[in-house]
C-alpha positions in Angstrom: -1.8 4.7 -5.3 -0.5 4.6 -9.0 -2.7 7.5 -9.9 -1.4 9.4 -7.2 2.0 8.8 -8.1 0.8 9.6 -11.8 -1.0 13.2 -10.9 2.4 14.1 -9.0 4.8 13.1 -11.8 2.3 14.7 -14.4 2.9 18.1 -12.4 6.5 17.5 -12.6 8.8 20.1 -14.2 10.9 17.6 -15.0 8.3 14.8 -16.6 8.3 15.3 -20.5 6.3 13.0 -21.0 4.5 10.3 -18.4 3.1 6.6 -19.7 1.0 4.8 -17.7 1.4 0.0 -18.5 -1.8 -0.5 -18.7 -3.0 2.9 -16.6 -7.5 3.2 -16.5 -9.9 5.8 -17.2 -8.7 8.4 -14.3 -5.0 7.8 -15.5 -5.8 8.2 -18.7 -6.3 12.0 -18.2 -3.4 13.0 -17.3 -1.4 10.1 -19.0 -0.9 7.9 -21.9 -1.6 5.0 -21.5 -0.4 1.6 -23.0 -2.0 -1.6 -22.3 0.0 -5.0 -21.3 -0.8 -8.3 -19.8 -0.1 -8.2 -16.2 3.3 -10.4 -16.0 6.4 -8.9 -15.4 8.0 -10.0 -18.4 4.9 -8.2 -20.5 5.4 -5.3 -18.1 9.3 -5.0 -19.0 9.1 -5.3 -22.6 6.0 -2.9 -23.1 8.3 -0.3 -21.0 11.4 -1.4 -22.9 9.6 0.0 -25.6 8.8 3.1 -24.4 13.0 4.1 -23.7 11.9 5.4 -20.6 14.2 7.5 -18.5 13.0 6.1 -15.0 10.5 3.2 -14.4 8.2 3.4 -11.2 6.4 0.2 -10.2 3.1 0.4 -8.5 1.6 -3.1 -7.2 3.7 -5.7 -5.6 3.2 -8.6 -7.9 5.0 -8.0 -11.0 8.3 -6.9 -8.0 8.0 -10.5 -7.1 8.3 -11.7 -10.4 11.1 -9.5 -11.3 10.2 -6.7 -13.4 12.6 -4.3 -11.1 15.2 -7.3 -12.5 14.5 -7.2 -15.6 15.1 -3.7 -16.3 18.3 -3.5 -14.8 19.3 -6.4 -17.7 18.7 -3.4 -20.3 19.9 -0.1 -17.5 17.2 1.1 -17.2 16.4 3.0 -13.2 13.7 1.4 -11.3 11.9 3.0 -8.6 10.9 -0.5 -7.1 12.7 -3.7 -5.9 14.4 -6.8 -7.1 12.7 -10.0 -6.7 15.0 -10.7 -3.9 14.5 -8.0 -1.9 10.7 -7.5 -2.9 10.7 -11.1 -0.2 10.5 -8.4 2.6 6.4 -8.4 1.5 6.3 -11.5 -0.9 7.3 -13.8 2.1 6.0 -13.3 5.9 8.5 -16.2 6.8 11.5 -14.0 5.5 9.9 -11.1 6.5 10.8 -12.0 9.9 14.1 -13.6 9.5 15.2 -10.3 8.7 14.1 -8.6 11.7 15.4 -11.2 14.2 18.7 -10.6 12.6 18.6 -6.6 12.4 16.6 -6.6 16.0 13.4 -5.0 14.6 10.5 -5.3 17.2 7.8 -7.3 15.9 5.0 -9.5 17.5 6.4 -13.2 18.3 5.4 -16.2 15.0 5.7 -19.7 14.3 5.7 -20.3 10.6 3.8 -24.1 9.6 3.7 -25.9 6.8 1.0 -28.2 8.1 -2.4 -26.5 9.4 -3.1 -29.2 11.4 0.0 -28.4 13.6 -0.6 -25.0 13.2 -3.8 -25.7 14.8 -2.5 -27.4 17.7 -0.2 -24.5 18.5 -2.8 -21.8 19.3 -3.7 -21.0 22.5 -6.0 -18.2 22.5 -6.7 -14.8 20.9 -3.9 -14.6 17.8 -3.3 -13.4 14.4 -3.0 -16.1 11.4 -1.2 -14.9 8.2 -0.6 -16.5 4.8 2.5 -16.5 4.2 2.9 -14.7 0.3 0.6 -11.9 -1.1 -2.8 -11.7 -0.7 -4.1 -8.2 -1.6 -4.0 -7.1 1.5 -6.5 -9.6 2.5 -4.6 -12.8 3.8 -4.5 -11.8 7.6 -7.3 -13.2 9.8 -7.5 -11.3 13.6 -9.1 -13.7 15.7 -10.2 -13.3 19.6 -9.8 -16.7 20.4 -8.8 -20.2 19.7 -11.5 -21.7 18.0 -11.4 -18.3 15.4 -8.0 -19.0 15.0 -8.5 -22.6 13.7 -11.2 -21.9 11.5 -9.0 -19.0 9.9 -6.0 -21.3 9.8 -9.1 -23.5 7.6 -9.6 -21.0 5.8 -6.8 -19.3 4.5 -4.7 -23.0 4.1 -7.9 -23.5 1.4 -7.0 -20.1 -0.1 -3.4 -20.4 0.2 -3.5 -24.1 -1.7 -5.0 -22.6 -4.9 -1.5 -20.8 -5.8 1.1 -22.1 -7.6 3.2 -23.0 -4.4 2.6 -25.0 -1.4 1.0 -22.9 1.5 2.8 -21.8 4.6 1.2 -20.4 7.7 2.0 -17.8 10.7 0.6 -18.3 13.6 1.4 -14.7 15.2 1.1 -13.2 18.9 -1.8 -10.5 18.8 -0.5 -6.8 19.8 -2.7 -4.5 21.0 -2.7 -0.7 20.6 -3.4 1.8 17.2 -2.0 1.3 14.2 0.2 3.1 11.9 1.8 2.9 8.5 5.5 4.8 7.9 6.9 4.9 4.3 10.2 5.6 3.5 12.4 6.1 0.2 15.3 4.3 0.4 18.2 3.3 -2.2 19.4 1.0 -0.2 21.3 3.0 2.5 20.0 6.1 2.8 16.6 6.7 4.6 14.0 9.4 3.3 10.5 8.9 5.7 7.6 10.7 3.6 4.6 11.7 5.9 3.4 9.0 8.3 -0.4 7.6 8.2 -3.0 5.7 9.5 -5.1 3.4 7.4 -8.3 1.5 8.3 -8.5 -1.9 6.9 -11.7 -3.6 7.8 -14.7 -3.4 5.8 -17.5 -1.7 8.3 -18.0 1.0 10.3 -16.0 1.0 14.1 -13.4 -1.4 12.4 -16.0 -4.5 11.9 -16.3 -6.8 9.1 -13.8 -8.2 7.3 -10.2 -7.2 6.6 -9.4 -5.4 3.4 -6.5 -3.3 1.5 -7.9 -0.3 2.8 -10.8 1.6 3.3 -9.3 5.0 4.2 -6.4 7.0 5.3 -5.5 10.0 7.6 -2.2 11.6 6.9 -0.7 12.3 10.0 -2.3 10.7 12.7 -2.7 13.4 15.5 -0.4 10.6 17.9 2.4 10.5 15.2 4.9 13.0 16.8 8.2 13.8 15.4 9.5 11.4 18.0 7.6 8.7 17.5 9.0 8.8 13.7 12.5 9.4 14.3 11.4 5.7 16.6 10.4 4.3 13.7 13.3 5.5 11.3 15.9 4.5 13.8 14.6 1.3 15.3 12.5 -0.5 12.3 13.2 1.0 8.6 17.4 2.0 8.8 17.5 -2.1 10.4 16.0 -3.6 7.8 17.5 -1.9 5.1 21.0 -2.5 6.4 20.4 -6.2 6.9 18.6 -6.5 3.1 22.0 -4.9 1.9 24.1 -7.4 3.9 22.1 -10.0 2.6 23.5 -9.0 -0.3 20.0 -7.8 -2.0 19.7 -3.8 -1.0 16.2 -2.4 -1.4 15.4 0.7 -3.5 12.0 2.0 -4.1 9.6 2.2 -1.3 9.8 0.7 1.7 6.3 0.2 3.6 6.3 -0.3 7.7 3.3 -1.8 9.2 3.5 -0.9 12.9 1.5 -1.4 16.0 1.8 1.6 18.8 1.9 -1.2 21.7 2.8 0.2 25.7 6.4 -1.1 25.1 6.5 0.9 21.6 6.4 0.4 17.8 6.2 -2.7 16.9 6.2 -4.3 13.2 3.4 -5.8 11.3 3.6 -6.2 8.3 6.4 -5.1 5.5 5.2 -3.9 1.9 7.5 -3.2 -0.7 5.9 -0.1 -2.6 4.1 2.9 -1.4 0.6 1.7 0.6 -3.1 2.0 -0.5 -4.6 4.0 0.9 -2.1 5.6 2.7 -0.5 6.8 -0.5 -3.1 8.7 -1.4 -3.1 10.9 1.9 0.6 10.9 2.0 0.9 12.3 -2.0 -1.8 14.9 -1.6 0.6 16.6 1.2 3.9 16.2 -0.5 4.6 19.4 -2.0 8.2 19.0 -3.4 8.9 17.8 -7.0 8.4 13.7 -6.3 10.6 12.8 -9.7 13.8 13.7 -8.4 14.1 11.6 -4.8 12.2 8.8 -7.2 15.2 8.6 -9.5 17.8 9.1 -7.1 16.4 6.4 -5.0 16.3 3.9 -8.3 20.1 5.0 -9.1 21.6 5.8 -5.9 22.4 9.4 -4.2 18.8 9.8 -2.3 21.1 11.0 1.0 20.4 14.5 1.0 17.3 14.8 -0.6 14.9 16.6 1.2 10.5 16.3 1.0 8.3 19.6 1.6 5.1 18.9 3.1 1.7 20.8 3.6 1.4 20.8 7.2 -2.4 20.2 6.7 -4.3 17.2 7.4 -5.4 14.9 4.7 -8.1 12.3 4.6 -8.2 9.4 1.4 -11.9 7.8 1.8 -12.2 4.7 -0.6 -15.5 3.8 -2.7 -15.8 -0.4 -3.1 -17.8 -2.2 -5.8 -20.7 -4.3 -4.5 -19.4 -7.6 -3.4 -15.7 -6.5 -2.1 -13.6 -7.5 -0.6 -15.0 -11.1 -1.6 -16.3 -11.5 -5.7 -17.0 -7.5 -6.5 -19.3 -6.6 -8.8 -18.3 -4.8 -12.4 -20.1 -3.2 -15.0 -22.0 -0.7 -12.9 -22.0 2.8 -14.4 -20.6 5.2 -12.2 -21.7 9.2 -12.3 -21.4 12.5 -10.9 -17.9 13.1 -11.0 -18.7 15.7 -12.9 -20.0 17.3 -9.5 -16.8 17.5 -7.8 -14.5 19.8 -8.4 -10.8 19.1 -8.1 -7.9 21.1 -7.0 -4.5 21.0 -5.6 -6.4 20.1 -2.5 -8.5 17.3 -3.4 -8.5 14.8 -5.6 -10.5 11.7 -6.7 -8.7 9.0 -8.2 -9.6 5.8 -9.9 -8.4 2.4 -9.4 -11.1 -0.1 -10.8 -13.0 2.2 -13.5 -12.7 1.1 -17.0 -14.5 3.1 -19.9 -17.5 1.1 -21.9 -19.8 2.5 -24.7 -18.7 5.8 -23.4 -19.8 5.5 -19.9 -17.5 5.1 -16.6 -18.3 2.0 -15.5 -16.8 0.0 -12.4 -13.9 -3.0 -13.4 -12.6 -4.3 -9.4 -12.8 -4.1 -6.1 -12.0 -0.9 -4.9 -12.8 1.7 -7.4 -12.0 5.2 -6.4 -10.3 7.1 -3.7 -11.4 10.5 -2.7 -9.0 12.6 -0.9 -9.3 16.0 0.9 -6.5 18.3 2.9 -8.0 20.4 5.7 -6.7 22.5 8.9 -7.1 19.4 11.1 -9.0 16.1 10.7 -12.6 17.3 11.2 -12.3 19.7 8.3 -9.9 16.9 5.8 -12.8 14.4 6.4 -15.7 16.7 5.8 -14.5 17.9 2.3 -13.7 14.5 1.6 -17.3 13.2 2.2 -18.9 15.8 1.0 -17.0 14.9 -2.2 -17.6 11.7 -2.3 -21.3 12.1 -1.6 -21.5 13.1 -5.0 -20.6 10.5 -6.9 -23.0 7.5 -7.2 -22.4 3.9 -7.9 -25.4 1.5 -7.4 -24.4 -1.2 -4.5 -21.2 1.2 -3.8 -19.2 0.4 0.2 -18.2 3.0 2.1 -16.9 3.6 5.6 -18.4 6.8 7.2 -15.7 6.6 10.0 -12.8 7.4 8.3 -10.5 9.4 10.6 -13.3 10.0 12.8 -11.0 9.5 15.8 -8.6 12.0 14.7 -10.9 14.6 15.3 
C-alpha cells in the first residue's frame, strides 16, 4: 500500500522530493528513505525534521497513537486521521456507535467484556471480532456455535496480551460477496477512488485462515456505477457527517468493508487508510496526479476534485513468507525480480523485504504484491501470475485463485 502510494507520488509533477519513515528495499528505489522506531511520536519528529510540505500516513497504528495529531501541533497537512477519528478502525465498539446514529447498514453486534457471557450469547453460525487492531487478522467466521466459542477462546487469549483489557463482538453473519470502497474525504466532501474486491483467507476457494489480504481485483465485474453511488450515499457521506458532528471530522482515507447481502450493502468493517491489497489494484488504475486531492483532503477543499481512471481491469496477487499469517519466516533470499519487467502497467512492490549482505532477503509476513492491468479479469490475472511466477522465495504462499471469479 505505502509503496504504491510512493511510486504514484514519485511520478508526481508536483513531488520535489519524496521521503519514505522508515520506507524498505522496493521503496528505497524510488525514494529516500529515513529510518525511525515505529511509535508515533518517533514518526512525528523524524518527519518534523524533514519540513515536509504534506505528510501521508500508511498503516493504522501510529493514526491511533496520534501522529495525524501531532503534526497538526507544528501545521504541518496530514493525509491521515486524528486519533479520535482514526476510532472508526481502532475500535469495532465505536465503529458501530457511529453507524446506529448516521443509519449506516451493518450486520447486528453485541459488544462483551466477559467471554464467558459472550459465549453464552451465541446461537449458531456468527462472526466474532476483537474489538481494536489486529492486522487484519482479529475476525474469526465461524459456521456454528461451538466454532464461535472456541474463537471467542481464542481471540480473548490474543486480545489479553495488549496493553488494554479485551472487548469482544459477537456479530450476526451476512451472507453474499464482498467488496471494499475507498473514499478521500476532508471531512465533508466525498471523493470514491475505484472500488475492489479483496480475498482475505489464506488458501485457495477462500479456505484457511483469515488474513490482511491475499489479492485484489479492481473493479469487481458486479460493482456498477449504481451500486457505488449505494455505497457513497448510504454508508461513506453518513459516517463522515456523524464523525464531524462528533466533533472529530475524518481526513485521509476512509476504507468501507461491505457485504453485497439480498437486502443491499451492508458494512463490515471500517479502516482508516487506504486497504491492502486493494490499494494496490486501485493505484495501478488511477491515472490523475494523486498529490493534489492528497493535500487538499489533509487541508480542506477536496470538493471538486476530480480522479481519472484506466478503465482496465487490475489484479494485486500477494507473495507470504513461510509461516504467515501465524510466526512468518525471515531471512530467506528472494530472486528473480530481475526477470520481470515493470511498466506503467505492472508493478511489483515490496512490503516485508529488507536488504542483507547485498542480497533481498524476506523481513514479515507478506512480502510482495504483484499487480497487473488487463482488458478484463482473465487477462489482469494472467500477466500478474505470469509475473509473479518468476520470482522465487523458498517456503513462499500464494493463492492461485485470485480474481478467478471475475473472469
Amino acid at each position: 500500500m505505502v509503496r504504491a502510494l510512493l511510486h504514484g507520488a514519485a511520478r508526481s509533477g508536483e513531488a520535489r522530493e519524496v521521503v519514505a519513515i522508515p520506507g524498505n528495499a522496493g521503496i528505497a528505489e524510488e525514494a529516500r528513505c529515513v529510518p525511525a522506531a515505529g511509535s508515533a511520536e518517533a514518526l512525528a519528529a523524524a518527519a518534523l525534521w524533514e519540513k515536509p510540505d504534506l505528510v501521508v500516513v500508511g498503516p493504522e497504528a501510529p493514526l491511533a497513537e496520534g501522529l495525524a495529531d501531532r503534526l497538526a501541533q507544528e501545521g504541518v497537512p496530514c493525509f491521515g486521521p486524528t486519533a479520535a477519528a482514526a476510532r472508526i478502525e481502532a475500535s469495532k465498539a465505536f465503529a458501530k456507535d457511529v453507524m446506529a446514529r448516521a443509519a449506516v447498514p451493518t450486520a447486528q453486534a453485541a459488544v462483551f467484556d466477559d467471554p464467558e457471557k459472550a459465549k453464552a450469547y451465541v446461537r449458531g453460525a456468527c462472526v466474532v471480532k476483537l474489538d481494536g487492531l489486529a492486522a487484519g487478522k482479529g475476525v474469526v467466521v465461524c459456521d456454528d456455535a461451538a466454532g464461535a466459542r472456541r474463537a471467542i477462546d481464542e481471540l480473548w487469549m490474543a486480545g489479553s496480551q495488549g496493553p488494554t483489557p479485551p472487548r469482544l463482538l459477537v456479530e450476526e453473519r451476512l451472507e453474499g460477496p464482498e467488496l471494499s470502497v475507498i473514499a478521500l474525504t476532508d471531512g465533508s466532501a466525498v471523493l470514491p477512488l475505484a472500488p475492489a474486491r479483496d480475498h482475505k483467507r489464506l488458501e485457495d476457494g477462500d479456505r484457511g485462515p483469515n488474513t490482511g489480504g491475499m489479492g485484489a481485483v479492481s473493479p469487481p465485474r458486479d460493482a456498477t456505477k449504481t451500486l457505488l453511488a449505494e455505497v457513497v450515499r448510504t454508508v461513506l457521506e453518513p459516517t463522515v457527517r456523524e464523525l464531524a458532528a462528533r466533533g472529530t471530522p475524518f481526513r485521509g482515507a476512509l476504507y468501507a468493508g461491505l457485504i453485497l447481502t439480498a437486502q443491499g450493502p451492508r458494512v463490515l468493517e471500517f479502516n482508516c487508510r487506504l486497504g491492502d491489497p486493494e490499494a494496490q489494484a486501485i493505484l495501478l488504475r488511477l491515472r490523475s496526479d494523486p498529490l493534489p486531492p492528497l493535500l487538499a483532503s489533509a487541508q480542506g477543499g477536496l470538493a471538486g476534485q476530480e480522479l481519472s481512471r484506466d478503465p482496465r481491469t487490475s489484479v494485486a496477487v500477494v507473495i507470504a513468507a513461510s509461516g504467515y499469517p501465524g510466526k512468518a519466516r525471515a531471512g530467506d533470499e528472494v530472486t528473480g525480480l530481475k526477470k520481470v519487467r515493470q511498466s506503467d502497467d505492472l508493478w511489483v512492490l515490496h512490503a516485508g523485504t529488507k536488504v542483507k549482505d547485498r542480497k533481498l532477503v524476506t523481513a514479515g509476513g507478506r512480502l510482495l504484491t504483484v499487480a497487473a492491468l488487463g482488458e478484463g479479469a482473465a487477462e489482469a490475472r494472467a500477466r500478474a501470475y505470469q509475473a509473479a511466477g518468476r520470482i522465487r522465495i523458498e517456503g513462499a504462499q500464494m493463492r492461485r485463485d485470485i480474481a478467478a471469479g471475475e473472469a
